[in-house]
C-alpha positions as CSV (number, residue, x, y, z in Angstrom):
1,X,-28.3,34.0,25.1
2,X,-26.0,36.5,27.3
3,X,-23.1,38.3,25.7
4,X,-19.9,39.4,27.2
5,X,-18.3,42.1,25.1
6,X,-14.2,42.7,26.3
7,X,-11.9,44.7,25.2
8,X,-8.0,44.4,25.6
9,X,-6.5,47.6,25.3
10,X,-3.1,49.6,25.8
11,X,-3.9,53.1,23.9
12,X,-7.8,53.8,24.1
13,X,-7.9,55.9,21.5
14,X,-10.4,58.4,22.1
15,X,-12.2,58.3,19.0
16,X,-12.6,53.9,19.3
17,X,-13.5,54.2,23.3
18,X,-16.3,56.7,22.1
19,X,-18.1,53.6,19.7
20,X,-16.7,51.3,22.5
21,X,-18.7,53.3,25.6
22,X,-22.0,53.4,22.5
23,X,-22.5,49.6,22.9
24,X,-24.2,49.8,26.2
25,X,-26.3,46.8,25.9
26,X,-23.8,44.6,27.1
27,X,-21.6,43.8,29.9
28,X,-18.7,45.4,28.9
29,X,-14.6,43.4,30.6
30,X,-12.0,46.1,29.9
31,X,-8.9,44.8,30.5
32,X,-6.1,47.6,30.2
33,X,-2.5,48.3,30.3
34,X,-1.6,44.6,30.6
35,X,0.0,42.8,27.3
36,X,-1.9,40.9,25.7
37,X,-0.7,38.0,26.8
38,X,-2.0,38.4,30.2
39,X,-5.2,40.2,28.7
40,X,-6.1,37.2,26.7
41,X,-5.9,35.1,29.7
42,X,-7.7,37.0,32.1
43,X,-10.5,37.5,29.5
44,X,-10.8,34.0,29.2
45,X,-10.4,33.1,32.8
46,X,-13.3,35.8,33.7
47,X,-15.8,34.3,30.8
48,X,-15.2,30.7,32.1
49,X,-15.8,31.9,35.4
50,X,-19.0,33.5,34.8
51,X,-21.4,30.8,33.6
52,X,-24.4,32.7,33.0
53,X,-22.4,33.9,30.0
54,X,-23.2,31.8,26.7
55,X,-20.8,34.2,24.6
56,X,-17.8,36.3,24.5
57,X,-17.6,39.0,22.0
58,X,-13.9,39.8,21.3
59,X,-13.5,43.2,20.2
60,X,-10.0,44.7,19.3
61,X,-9.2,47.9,20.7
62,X,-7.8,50.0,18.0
63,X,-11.0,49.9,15.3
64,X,-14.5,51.6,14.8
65,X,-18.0,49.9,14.4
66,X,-21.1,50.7,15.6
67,X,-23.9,49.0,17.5
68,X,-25.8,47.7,14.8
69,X,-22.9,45.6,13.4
70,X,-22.7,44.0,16.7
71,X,-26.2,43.2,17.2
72,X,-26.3,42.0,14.1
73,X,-23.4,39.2,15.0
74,X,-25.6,38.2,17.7
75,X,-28.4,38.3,15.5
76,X,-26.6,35.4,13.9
77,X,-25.2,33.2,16.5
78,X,-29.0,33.5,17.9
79,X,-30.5,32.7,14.5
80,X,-27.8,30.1,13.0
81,X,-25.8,29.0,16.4
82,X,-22.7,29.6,14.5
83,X,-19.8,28.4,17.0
84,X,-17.6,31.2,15.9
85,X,-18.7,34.5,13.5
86,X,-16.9,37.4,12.8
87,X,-16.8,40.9,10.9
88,X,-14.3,41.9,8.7
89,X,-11.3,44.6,8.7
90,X,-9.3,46.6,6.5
91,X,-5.3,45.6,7.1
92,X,-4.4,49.3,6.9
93,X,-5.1,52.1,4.5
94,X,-2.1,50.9,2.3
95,X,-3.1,47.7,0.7
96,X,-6.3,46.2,-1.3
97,X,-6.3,43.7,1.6
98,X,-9.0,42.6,4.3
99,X,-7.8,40.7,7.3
100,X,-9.7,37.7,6.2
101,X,-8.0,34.8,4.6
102,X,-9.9,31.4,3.2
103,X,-6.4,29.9,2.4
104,X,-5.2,26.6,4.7
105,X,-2.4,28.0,6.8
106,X,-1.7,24.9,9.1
107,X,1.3,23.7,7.1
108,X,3.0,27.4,6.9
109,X,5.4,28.9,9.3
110,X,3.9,33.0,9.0
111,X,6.2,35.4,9.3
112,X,5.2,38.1,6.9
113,X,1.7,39.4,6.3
114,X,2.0,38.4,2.6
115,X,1.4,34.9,3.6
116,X,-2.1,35.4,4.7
117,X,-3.0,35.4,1.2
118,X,-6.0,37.6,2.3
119,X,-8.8,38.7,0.5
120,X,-9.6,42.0,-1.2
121,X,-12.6,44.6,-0.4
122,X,-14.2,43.8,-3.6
123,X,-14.7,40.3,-2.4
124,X,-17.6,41.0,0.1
125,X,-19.2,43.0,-2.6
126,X,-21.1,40.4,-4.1
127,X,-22.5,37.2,-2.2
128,X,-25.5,34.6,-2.1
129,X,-25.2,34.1,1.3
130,X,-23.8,36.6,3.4
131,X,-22.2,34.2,5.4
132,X,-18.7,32.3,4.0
133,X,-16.6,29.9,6.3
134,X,-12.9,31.6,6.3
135,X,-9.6,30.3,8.2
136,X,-8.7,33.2,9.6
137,X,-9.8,36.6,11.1
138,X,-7.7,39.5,12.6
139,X,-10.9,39.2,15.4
140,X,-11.7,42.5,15.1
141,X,-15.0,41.9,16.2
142,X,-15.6,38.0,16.7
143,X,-18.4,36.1,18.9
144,X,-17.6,33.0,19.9
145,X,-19.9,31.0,22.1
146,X,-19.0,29.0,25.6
147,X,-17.6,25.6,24.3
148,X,-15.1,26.6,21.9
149,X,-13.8,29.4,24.2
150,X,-13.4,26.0,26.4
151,X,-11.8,24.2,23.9
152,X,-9.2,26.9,22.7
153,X,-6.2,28.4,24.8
154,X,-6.3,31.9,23.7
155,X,-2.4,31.9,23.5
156,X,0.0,33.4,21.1
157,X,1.4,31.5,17.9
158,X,5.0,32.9,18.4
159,X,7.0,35.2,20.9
160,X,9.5,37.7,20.3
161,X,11.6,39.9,23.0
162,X,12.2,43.4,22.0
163,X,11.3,46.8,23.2
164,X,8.4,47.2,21.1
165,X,5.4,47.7,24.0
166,X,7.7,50.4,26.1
167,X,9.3,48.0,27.9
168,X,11.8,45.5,27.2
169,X,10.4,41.7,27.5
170,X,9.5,38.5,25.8
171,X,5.9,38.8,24.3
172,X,3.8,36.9,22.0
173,X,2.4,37.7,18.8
174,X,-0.2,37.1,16.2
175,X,-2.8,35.7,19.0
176,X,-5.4,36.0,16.2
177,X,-3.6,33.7,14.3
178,X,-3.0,30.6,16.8
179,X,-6.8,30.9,17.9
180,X,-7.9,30.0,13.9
181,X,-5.7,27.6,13.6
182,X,-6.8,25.6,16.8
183,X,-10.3,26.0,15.7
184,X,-9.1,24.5,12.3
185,X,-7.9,21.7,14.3
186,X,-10.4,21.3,16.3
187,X,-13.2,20.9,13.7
188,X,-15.0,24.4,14.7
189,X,-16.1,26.6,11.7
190,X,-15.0,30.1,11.3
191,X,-18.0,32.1,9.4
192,X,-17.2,35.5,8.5
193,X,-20.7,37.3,7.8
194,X,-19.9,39.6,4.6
195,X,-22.3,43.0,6.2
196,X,-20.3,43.3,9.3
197,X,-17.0,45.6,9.2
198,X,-15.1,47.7,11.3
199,X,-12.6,50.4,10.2
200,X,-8.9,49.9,11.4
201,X,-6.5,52.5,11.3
202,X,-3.5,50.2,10.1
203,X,0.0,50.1,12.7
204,X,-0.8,51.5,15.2
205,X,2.1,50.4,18.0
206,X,4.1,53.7,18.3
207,X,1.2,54.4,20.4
208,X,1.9,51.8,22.4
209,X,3.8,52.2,26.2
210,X,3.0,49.8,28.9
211,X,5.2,51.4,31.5
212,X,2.9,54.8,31.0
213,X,-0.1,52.9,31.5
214,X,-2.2,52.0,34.7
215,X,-3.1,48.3,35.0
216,X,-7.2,48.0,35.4
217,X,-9.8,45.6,34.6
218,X,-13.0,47.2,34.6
219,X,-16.1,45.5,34.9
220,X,-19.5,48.3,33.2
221,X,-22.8,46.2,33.8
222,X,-24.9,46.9,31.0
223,X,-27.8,49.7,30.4
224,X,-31.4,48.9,31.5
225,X,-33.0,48.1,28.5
């Protein structure tokens, strides 16, 4: 098992690239200043590229985790071969909501965070198992292994054009999103494992200004063990 851990990022926060620079047990793609449109691609085009890879670890840009909670998402794919598992985020520091829904969303046009129907905090509290199939993440820290990042396009659900990113152009949105529901369709299982979390800091896009930042992907081999 080899693990490819990327990160797409427009801000690098200084207090997330400190966790991100912690986990130095794995060859790190960072991908920055591009939208994320282009970062999704070339994340996927580098992983398929690189065979000796058997996973990619997705890991958003704007939360903090440690090093434990991502050796412990290997620790499952290794144990349990799960095609795709995933931690858990907060939505923002506003609502009782984790970006974690188990609702079918294939027959709804989203628009609106409402319509996630996502779960609350109090729902990982408690468990059997750890582990609970869910149809849909925010991929705040997801592994996925080589087939289904074969299978899947990695493309946005919707576009909008607007000045939002610094610059005015068309852009998708809510990548997160189209990846579940392709998996639905597909037949893959989405398994959310209940002790692995990160800490998101919510909207962060006023942060955001692509003609400000340098384009760079940047490949860090990992750490002697």
């Amino acid at each position: 098992m080899k693990v490819l851990m990327t990160v797409c990022g427009v801000r690098w926060f200084p207090l997330c690239k400190y966790w991100i620079d912690q986990i130095d047990f794995l060859d790190k793609l960072l991908i920055k200043g591009y939208n994320f449109d282009e970062a999704n691609q070339i994340r996927r085009n580098f992983f398929l590229e690189h065979t000796e890879y058997t996973h990619l670890l997705v890991y958003a840009e704007d939360i903090v985790t440690t090093p434990d909670v991502v050796k412990l998402l290997i620790d499952d794919a290794r144990e349990y071969d799960y095609p795709v598992v995933t931690a858990w985020l907060n939505f923002d520091f506003k609502r009782d909501w984790l970006a974690v829904s188990k609702t079918p969303l294939e027959n709804v046009r989203i628009a609106f965070a409402e319509q996630y129907h996502f779960i609350k905090p109090t729902d990982v509290l408690y468990y059997d198992s750890p582990f609970e199939e869910v149809t849909f993440t925010g991929m705040p820290l997801t592994l996925i292994r080589r087939d289904v990042v074969e299978k899947v396009t990695f493309r946005a659900y919707t576009y909008v054009t607007d000045r939002a990113l610094g610059v005015y152009m068309r852009r998708g949105t809510q990548h997160d999103l189209q990846f579940c529901l392709e998996c639905r369709k597909l037949g893959i299982p989405i398994v959310m494992d209940k002790r692995a979390f990160a800490v998101h800091f919510g909207d962060t896009g006023r942060f955001i200004n692509l003609a400000k930042v340098e384009r760079e992907v940047e490949f860090v081999k990992a750490s002697p063990p």
